[in-house]
DSSP file (Angstrom, degrees, kcal/mol; ACC not computed):
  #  RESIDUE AA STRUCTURE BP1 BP2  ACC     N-H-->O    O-->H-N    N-H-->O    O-->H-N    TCO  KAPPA ALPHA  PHI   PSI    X-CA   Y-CA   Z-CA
    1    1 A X              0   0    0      0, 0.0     2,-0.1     0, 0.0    41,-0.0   0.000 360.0 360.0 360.0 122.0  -15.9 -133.0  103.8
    2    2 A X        -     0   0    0      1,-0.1    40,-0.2    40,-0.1    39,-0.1  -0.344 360.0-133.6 -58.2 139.2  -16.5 -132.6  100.4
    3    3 A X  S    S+     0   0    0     38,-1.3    90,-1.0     1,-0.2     2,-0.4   0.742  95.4  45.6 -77.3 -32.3  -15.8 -128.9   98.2
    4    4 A X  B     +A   92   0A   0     37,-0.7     2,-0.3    88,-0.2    -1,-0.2  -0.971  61.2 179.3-139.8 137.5  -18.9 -129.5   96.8
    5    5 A X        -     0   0    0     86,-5.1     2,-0.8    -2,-0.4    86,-0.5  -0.976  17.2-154.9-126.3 133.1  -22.6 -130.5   97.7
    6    6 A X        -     0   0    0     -2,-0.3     2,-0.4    84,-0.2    84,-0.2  -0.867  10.7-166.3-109.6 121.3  -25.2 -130.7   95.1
    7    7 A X  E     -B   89   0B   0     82,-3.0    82,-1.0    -2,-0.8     2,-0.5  -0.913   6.0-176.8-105.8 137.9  -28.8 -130.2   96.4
    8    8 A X  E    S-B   88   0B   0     -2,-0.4    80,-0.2    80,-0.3     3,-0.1  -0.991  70.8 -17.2-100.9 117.5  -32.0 -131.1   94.3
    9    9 A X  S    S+     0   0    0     78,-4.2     2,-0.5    -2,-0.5     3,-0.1   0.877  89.2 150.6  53.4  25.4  -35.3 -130.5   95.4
   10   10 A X    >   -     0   0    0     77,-0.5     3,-2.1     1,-0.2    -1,-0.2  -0.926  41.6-162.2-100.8 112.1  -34.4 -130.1   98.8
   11   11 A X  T 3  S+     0   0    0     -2,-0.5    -1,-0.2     1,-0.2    -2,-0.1   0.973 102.8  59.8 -41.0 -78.5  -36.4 -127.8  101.2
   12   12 A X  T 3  S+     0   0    0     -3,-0.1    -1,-0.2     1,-0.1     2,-0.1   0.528  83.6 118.6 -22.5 -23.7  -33.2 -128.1  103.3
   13   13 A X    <   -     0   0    0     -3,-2.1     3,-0.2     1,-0.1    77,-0.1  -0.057  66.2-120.3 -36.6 105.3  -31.1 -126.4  100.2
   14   14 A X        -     0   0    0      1,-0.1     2,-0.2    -2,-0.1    -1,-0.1  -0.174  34.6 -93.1 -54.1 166.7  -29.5 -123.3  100.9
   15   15 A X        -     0   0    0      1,-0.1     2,-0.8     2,-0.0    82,-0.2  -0.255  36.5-113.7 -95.1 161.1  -30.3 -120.5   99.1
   16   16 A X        +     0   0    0     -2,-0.2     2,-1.7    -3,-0.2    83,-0.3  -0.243  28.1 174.0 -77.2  50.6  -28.4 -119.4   96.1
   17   17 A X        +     0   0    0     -2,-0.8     2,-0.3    81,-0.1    81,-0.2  -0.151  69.1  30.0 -88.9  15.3  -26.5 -116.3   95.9
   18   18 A X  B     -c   98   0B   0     -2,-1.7    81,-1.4    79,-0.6     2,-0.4  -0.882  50.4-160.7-179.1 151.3  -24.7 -116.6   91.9
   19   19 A X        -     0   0    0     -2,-0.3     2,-0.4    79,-0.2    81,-0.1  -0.964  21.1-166.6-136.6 150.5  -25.7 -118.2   89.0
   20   20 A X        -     0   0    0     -2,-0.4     2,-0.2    79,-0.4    81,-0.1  -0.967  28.9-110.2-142.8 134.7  -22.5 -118.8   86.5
   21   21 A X        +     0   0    0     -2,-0.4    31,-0.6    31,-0.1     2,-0.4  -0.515  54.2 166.8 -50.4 127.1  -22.4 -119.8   82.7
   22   22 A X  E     -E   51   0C   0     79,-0.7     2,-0.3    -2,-0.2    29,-0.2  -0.985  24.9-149.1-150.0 156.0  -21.2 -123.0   83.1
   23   23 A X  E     -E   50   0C   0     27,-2.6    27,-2.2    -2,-0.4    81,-0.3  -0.911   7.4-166.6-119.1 144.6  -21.0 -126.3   80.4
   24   24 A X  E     -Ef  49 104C   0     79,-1.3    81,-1.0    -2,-0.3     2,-0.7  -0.966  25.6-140.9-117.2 149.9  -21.1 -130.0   80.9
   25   25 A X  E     -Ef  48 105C   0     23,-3.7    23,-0.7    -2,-0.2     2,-0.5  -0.922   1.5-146.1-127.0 121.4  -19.8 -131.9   77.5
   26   26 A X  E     - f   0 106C   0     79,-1.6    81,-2.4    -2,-0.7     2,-0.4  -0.850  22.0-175.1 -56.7  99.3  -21.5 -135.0   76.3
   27   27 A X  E     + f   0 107C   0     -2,-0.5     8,-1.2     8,-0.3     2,-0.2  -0.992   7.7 172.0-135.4 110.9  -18.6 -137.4   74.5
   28   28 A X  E     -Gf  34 108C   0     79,-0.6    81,-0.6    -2,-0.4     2,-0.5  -0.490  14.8-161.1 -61.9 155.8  -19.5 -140.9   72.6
   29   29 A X    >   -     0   0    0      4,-0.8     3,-4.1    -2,-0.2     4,-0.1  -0.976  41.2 -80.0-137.0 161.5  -17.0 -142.4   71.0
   30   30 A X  T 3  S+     0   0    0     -2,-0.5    -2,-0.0     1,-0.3     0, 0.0   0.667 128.3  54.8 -16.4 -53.9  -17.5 -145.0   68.3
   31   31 A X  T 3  S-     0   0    0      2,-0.1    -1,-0.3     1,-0.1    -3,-0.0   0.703 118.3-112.8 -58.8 -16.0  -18.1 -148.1   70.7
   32   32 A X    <   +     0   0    0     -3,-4.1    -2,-0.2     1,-0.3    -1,-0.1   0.152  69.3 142.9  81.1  -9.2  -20.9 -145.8   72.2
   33   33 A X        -     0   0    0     -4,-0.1    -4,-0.8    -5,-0.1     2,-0.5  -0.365  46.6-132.0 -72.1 160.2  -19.3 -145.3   75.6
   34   34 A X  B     -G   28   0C   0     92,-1.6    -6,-0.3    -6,-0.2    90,-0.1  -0.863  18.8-116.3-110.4 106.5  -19.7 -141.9   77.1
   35   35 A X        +     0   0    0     -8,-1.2     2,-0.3    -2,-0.5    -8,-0.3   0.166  47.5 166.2 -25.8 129.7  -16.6 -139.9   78.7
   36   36 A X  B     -J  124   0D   0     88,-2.4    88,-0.9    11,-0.1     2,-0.8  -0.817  19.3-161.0-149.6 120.5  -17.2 -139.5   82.5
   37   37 A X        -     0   0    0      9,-1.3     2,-1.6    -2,-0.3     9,-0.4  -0.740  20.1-129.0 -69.2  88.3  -15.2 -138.5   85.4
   38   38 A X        -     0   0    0     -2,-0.8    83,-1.7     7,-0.2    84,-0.3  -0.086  37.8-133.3 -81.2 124.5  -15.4 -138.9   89.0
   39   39 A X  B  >  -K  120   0E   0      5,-3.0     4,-4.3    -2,-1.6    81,-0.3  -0.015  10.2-142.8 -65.5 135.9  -14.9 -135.6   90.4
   40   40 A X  T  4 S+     0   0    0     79,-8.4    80,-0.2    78,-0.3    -1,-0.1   0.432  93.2  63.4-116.9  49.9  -12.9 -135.1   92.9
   41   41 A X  T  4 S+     0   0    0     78,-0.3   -38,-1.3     3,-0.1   -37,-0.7   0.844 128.4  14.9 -68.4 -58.6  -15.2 -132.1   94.9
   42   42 A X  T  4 S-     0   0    0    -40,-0.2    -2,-0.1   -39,-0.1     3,-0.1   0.364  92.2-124.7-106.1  -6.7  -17.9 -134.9   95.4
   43   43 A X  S  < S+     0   0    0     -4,-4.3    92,-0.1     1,-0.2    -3,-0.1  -0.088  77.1 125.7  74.0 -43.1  -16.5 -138.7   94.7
   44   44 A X        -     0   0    0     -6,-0.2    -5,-3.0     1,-0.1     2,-0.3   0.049  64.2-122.9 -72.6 141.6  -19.5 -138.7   92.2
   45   45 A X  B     +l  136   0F   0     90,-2.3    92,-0.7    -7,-0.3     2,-0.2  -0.703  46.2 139.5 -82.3 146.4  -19.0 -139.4   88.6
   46   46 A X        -     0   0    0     -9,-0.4    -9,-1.3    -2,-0.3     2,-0.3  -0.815  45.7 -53.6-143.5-153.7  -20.1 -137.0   86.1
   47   47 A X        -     0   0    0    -11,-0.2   -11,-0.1    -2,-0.2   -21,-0.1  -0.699  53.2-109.6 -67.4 121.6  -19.6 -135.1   82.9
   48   48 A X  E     +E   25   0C   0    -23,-0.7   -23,-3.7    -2,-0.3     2,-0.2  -0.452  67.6  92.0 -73.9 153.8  -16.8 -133.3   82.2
   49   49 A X  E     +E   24   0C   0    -25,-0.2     2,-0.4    17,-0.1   -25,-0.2  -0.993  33.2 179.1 164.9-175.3  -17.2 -129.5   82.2
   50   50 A X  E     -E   23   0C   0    -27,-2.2   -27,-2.6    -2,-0.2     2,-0.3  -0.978  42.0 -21.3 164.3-137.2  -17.1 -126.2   84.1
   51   51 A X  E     -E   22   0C   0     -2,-0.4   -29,-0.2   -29,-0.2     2,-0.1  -0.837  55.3-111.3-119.4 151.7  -17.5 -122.6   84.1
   52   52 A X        -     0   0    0    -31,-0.6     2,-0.4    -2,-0.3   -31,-0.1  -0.208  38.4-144.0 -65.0 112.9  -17.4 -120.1   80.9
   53   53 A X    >   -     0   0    0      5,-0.1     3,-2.4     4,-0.1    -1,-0.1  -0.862  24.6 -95.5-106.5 154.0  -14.0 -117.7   81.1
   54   54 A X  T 3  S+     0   0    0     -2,-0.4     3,-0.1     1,-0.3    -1,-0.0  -0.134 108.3  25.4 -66.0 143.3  -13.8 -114.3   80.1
   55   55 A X  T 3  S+     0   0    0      1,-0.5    -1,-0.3    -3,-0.0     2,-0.2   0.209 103.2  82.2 108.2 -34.3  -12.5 -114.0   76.6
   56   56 A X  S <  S-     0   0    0     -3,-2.4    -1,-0.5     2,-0.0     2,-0.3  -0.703  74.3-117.3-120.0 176.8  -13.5 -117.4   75.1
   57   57 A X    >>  -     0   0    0     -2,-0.2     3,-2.5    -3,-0.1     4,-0.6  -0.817  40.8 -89.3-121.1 169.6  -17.0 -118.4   73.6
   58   58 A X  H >> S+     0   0    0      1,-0.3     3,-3.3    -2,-0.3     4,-1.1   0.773 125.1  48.1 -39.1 -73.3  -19.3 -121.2   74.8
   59   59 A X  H 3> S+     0   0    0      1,-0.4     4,-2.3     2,-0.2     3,-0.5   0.692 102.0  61.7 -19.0 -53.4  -17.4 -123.9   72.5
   60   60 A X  H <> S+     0   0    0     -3,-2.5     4,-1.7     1,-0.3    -1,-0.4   0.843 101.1  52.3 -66.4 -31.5  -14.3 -122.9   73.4
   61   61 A X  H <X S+     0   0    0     -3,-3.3     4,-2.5    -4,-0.6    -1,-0.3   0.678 107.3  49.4 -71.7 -19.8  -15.0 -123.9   77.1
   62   62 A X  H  X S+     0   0    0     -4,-1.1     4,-1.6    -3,-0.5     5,-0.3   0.984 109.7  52.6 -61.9 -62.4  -16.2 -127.2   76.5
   63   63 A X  H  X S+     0   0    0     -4,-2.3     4,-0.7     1,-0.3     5,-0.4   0.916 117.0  43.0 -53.1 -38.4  -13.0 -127.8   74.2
   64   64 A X  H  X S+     0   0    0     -4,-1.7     4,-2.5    -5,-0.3    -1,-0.3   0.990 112.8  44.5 -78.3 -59.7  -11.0 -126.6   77.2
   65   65 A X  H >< S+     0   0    0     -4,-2.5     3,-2.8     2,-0.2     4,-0.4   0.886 120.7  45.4 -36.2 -74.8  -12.6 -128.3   80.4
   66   66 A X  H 3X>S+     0   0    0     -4,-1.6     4,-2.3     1,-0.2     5,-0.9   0.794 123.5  35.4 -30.4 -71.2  -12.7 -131.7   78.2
   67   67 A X  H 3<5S+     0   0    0     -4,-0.7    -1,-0.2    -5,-0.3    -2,-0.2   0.877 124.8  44.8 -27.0 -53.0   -9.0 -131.0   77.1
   68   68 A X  T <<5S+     0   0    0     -3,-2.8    -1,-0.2    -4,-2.5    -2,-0.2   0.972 124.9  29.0 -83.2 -78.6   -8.3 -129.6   80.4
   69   69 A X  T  45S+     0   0    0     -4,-0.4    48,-1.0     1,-0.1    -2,-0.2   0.556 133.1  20.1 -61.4 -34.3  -10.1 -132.5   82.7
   70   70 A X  T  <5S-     0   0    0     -4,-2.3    45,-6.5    -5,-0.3    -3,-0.2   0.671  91.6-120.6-121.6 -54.1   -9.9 -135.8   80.7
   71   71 A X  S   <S+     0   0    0     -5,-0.9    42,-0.5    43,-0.2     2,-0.4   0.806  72.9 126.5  55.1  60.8   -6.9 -135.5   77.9
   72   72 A X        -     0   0    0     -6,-0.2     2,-0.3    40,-0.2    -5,-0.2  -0.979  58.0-135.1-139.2 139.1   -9.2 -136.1   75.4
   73   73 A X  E     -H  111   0C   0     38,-4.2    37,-2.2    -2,-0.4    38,-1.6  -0.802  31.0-163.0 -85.1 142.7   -9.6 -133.5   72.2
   74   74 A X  E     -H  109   0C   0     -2,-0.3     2,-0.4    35,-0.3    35,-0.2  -0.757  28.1-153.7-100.8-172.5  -13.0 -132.6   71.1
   75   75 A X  E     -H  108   0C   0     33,-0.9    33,-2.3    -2,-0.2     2,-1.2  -0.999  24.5-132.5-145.0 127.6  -15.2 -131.2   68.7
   76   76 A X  E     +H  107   0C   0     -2,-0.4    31,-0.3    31,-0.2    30,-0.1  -0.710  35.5 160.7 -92.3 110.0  -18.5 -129.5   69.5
   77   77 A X  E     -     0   0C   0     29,-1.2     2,-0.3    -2,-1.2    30,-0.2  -0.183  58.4 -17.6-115.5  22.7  -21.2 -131.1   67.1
   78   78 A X  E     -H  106   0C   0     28,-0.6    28,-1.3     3,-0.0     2,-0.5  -0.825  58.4 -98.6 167.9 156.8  -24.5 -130.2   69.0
   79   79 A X  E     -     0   0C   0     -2,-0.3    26,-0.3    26,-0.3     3,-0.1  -0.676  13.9-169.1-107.0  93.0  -26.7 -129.1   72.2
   80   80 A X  E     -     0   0C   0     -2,-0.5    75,-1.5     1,-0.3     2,-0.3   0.717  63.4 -78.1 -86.2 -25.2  -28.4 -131.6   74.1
   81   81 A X  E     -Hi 104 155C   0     23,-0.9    23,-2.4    73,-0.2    -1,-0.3  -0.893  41.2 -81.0 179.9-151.9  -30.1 -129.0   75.9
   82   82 A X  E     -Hi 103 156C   0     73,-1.1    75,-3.8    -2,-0.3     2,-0.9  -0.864  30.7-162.9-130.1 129.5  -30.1 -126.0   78.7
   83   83 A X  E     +H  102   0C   0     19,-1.3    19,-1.9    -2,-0.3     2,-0.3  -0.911  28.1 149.8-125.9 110.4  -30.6 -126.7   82.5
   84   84 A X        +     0   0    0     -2,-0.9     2,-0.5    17,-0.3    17,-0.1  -0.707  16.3 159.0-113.2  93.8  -31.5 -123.9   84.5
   85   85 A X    >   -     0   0    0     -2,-0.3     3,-1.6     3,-0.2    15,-0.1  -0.836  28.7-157.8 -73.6  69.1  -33.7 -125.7   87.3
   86   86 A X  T 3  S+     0   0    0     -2,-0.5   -70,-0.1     1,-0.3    -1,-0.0   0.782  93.3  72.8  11.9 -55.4  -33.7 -123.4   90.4
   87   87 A X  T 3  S+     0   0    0      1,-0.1   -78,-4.2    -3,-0.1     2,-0.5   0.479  89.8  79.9 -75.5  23.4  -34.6 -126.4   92.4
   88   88 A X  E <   +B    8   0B   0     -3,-1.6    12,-0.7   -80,-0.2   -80,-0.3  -0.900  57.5 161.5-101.8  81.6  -30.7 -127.2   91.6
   89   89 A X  E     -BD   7  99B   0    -82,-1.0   -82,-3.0    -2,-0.5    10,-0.2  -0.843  25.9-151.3-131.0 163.0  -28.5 -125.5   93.6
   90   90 A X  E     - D   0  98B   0      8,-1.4     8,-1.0    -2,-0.3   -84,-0.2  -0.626   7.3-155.8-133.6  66.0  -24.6 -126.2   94.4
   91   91 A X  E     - D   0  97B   0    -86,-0.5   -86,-5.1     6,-0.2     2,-0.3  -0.139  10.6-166.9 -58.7 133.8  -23.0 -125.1   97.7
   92   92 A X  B >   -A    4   0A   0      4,-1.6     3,-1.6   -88,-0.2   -88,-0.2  -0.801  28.0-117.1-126.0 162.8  -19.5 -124.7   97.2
   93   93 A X  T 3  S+     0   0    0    -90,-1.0   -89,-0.1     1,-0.3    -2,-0.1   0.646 111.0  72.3 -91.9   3.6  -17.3 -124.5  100.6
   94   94 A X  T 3  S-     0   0    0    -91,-0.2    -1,-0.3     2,-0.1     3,-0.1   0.374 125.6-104.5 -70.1 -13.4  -16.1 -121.0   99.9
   95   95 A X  S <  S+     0   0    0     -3,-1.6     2,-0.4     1,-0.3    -2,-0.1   0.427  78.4 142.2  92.6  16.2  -19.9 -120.4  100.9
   96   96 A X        -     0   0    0    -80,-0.1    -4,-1.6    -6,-0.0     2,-0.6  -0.706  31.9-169.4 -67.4 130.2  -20.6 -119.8   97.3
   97   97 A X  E     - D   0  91B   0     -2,-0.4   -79,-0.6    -6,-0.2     2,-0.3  -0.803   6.9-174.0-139.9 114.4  -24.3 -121.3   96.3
   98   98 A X  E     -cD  18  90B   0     -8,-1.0    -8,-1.4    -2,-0.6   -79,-0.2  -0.599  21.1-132.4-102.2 139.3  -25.0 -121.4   92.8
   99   99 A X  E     - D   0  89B   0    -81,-1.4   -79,-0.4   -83,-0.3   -10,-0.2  -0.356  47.6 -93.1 -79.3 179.2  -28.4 -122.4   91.0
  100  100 A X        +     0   0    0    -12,-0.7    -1,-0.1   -15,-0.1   -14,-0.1  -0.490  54.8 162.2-105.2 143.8  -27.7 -124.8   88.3
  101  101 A X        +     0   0    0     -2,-0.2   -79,-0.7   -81,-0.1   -17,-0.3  -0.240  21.9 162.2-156.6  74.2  -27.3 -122.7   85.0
  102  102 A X  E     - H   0  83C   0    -19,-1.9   -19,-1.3   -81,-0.2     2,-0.3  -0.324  33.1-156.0-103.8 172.0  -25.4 -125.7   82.7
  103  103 A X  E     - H   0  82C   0    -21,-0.2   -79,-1.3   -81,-0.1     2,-0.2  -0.872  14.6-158.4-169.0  94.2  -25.2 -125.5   78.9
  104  104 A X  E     -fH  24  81C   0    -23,-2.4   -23,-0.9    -2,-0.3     2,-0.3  -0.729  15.5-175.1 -92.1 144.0  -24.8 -129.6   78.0
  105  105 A X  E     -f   25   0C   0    -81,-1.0   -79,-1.6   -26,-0.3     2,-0.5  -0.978  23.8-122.6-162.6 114.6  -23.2 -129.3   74.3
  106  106 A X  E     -fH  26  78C   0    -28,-1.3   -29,-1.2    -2,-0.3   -28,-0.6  -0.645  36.3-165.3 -74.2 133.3  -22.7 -132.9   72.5
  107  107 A X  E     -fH  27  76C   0    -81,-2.4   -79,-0.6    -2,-0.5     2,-0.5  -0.713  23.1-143.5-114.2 149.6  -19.2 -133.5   71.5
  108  108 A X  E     -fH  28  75C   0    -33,-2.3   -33,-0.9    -2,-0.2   -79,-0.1  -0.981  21.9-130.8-128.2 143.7  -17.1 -135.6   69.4
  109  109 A X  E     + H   0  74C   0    -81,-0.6   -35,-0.3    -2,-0.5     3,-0.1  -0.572  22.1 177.8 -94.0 159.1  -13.5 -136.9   70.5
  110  110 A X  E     -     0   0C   0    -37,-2.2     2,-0.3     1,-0.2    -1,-0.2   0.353  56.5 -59.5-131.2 -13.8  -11.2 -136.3   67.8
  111  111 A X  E     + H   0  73C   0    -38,-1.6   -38,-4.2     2,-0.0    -1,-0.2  -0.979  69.7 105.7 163.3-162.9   -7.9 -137.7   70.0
  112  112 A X        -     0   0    0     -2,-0.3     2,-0.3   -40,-0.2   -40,-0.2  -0.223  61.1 -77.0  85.4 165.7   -5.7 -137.7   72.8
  113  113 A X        -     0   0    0    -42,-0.5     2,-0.6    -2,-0.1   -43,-0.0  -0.978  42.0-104.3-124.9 141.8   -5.3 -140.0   75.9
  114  114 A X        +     0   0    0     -2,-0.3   -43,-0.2     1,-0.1     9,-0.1  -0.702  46.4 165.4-121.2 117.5   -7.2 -140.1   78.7
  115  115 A X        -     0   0    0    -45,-6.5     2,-0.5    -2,-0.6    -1,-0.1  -0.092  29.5-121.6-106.0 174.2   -5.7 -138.5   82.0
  116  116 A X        -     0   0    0     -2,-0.1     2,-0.2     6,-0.1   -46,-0.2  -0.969  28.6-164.7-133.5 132.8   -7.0 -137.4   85.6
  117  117 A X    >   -     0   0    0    -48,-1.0     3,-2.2    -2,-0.5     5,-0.1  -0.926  37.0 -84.1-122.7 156.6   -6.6 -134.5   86.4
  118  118 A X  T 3  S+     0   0    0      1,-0.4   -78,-0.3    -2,-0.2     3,-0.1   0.693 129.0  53.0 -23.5 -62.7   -6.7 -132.4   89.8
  119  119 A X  T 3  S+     0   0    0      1,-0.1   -79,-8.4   -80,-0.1     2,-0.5   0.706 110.0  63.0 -45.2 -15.9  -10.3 -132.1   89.3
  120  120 A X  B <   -K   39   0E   0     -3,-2.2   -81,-0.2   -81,-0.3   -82,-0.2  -0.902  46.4-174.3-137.5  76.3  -10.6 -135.8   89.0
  121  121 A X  S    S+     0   0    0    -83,-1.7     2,-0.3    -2,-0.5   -82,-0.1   0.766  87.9  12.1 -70.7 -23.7  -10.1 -139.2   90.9
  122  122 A X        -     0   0    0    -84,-0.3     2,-0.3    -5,-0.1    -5,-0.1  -0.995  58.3-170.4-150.5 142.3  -10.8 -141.3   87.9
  123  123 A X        +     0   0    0     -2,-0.3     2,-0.3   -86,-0.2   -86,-0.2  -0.983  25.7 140.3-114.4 148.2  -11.3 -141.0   84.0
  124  124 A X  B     -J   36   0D   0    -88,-0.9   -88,-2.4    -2,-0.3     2,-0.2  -0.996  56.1-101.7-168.3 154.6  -12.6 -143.7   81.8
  125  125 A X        -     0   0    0     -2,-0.3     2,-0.4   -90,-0.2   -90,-0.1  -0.518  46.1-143.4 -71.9 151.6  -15.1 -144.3   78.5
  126  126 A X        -     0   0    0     -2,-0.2   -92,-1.6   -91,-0.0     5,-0.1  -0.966   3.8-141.2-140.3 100.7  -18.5 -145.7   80.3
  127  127 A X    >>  -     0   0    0     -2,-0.4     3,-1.0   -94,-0.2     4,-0.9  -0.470  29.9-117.8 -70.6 169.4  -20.4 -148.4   78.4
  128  128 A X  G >4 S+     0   0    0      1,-0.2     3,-1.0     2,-0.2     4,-0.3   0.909 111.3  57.8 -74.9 -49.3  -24.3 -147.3   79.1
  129  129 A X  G 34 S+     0   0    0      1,-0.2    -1,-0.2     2,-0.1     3,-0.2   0.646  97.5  56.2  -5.8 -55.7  -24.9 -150.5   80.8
  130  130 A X  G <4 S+     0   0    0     -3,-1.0     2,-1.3     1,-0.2     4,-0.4   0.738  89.9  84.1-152.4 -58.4  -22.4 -149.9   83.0
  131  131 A X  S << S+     0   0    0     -3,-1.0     2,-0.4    -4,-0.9    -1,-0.2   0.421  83.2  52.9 -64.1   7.2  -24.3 -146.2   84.1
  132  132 A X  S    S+     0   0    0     -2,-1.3     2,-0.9    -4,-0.3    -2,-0.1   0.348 107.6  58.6 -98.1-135.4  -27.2 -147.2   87.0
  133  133 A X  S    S+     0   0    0     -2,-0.4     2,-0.3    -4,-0.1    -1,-0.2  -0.412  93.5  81.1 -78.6  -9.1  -24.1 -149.0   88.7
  134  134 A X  S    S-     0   0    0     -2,-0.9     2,-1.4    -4,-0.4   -90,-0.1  -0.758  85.4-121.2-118.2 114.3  -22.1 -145.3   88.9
  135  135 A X        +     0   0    0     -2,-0.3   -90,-2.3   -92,-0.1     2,-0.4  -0.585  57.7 156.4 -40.1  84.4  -22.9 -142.5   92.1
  136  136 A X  B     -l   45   0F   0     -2,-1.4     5,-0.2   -92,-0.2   -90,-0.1  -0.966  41.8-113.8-136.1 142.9  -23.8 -140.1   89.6
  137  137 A X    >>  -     0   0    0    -92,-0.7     3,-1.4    -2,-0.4     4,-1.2  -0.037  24.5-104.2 -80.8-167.1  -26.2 -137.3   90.6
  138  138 A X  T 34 S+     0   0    0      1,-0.4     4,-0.5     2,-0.2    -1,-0.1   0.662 119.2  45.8 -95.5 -13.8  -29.9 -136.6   89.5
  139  139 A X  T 34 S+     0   0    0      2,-0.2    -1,-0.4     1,-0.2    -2,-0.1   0.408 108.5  56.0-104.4   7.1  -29.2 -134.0   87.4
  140  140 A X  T X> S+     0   0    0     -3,-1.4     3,-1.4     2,-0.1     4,-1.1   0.854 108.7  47.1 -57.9 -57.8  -26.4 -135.7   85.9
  141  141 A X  H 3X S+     0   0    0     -4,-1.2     4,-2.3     1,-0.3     5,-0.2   0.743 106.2  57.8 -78.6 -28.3  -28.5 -138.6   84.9
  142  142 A X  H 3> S+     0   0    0     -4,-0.5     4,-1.3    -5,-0.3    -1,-0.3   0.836 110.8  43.4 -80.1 -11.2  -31.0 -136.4   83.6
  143  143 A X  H <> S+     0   0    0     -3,-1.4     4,-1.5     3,-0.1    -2,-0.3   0.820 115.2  47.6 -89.5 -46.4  -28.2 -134.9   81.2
  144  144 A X  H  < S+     0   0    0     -4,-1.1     5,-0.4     2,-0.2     4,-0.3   0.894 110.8  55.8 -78.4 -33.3  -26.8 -138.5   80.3
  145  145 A X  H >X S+     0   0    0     -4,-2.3     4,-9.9     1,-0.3     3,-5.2   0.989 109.6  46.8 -56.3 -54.7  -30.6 -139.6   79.6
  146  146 A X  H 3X S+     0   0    0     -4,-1.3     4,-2.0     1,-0.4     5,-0.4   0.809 111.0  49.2 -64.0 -33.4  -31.0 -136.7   77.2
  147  147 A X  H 3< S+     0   0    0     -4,-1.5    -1,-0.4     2,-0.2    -2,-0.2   0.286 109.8  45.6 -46.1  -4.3  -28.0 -137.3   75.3
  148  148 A X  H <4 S+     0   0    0     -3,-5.2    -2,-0.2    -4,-0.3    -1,-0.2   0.636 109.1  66.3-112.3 -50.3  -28.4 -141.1   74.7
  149  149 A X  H  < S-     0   0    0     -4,-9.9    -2,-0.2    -5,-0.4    -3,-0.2   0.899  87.3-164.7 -33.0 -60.1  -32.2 -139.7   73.7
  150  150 A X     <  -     0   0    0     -4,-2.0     2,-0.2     1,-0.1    -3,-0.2   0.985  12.9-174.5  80.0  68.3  -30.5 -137.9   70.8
  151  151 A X        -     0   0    0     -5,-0.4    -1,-0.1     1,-0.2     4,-0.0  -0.457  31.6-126.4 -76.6 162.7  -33.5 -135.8   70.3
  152  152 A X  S    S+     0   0    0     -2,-0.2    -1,-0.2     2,-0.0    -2,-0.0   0.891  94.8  46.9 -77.1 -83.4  -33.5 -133.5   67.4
  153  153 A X  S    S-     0   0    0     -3,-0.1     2,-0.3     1,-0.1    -2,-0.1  -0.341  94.7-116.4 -50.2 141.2  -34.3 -130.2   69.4
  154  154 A X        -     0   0    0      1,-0.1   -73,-0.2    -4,-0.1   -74,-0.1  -0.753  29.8-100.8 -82.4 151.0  -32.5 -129.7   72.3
  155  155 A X  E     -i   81   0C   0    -75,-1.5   -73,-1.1    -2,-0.3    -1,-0.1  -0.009  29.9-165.7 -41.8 143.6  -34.0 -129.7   75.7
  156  156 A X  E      i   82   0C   0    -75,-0.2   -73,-0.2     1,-0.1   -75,-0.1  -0.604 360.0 360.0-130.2  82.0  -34.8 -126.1   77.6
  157  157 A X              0   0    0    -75,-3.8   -74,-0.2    -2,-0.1    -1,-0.1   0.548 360.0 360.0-137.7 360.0  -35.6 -126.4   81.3
């Protein structure tokens, strides 16, 4: 049984009881591939990321999950946008179930080697090609979309 279940737009969703600051960090590097991880709560590949601790500011949490998840240094150079969707929620098996409250923050790797870490069965650079092939979940994809998008404004939804 998995630590974590990610519901979209499921009647069946339980209902949410916490909402938490939380970042996922968009990382290109030069070739264009995009850091991703498959976590290992769900098997699913994502975005590296997590939740905001007390004491540091938004930036700093990116720089620490990435650091933290991957062993790769970054630099936060943007905001690809802000996901609160309601119809997002995240049953955790502690019987926490959190709406989606993500803060996606484009990044640039500055160094480092690339590690796995508890959280993590796998880390690896992802050519874009490569990303319909990947279990990665819908509100993932909708985060990777907007980041390849490169809009000038970031996204609010």
């Amino acid at each position: 049984m998995s630590r974590r279940t990610d519901y979209f737009n499921d009647p069946a969703a339980p209902k949410a009881n916490s909402i938490v600051p939380a970042v996922t960090a968009f990382v290109v590097n030069d070739a264009g591939d995009v850091l991703l991880e498959q976590r290992s709560d769900n098997g699913r590949w994502g975005m590296p990321g997590g939740v905001q601790e007390v004491g540091e500011n938004i930036a700093g949490t990116v720089v620490r999950e990435v650091l933290e998840e991957t062993g790769i240094h970054v630099e936060v150079v943007g905001l690809v946008g802000i996901f609160t969707d309601p119809r997002h929620v995240i049953a955790f098996a502690d019987g926490e179930v959190r709406q989606e409250f993500s803060l996606c923050f484009r990044a640039r790797p500055l160094g480092g080697e690339i590690k796995v870490s508890s959280e993590s069965f796998a880390v690896r650079w992802v050519p874009g090609v490569e990303l319909d092939s990947l279990d990665v979940s819908p509100t993932t994809r909708r985060r990777l979309e907007e980041g390849f998008r490169n809009a000038e404004t970031p996204l609010i939804s």
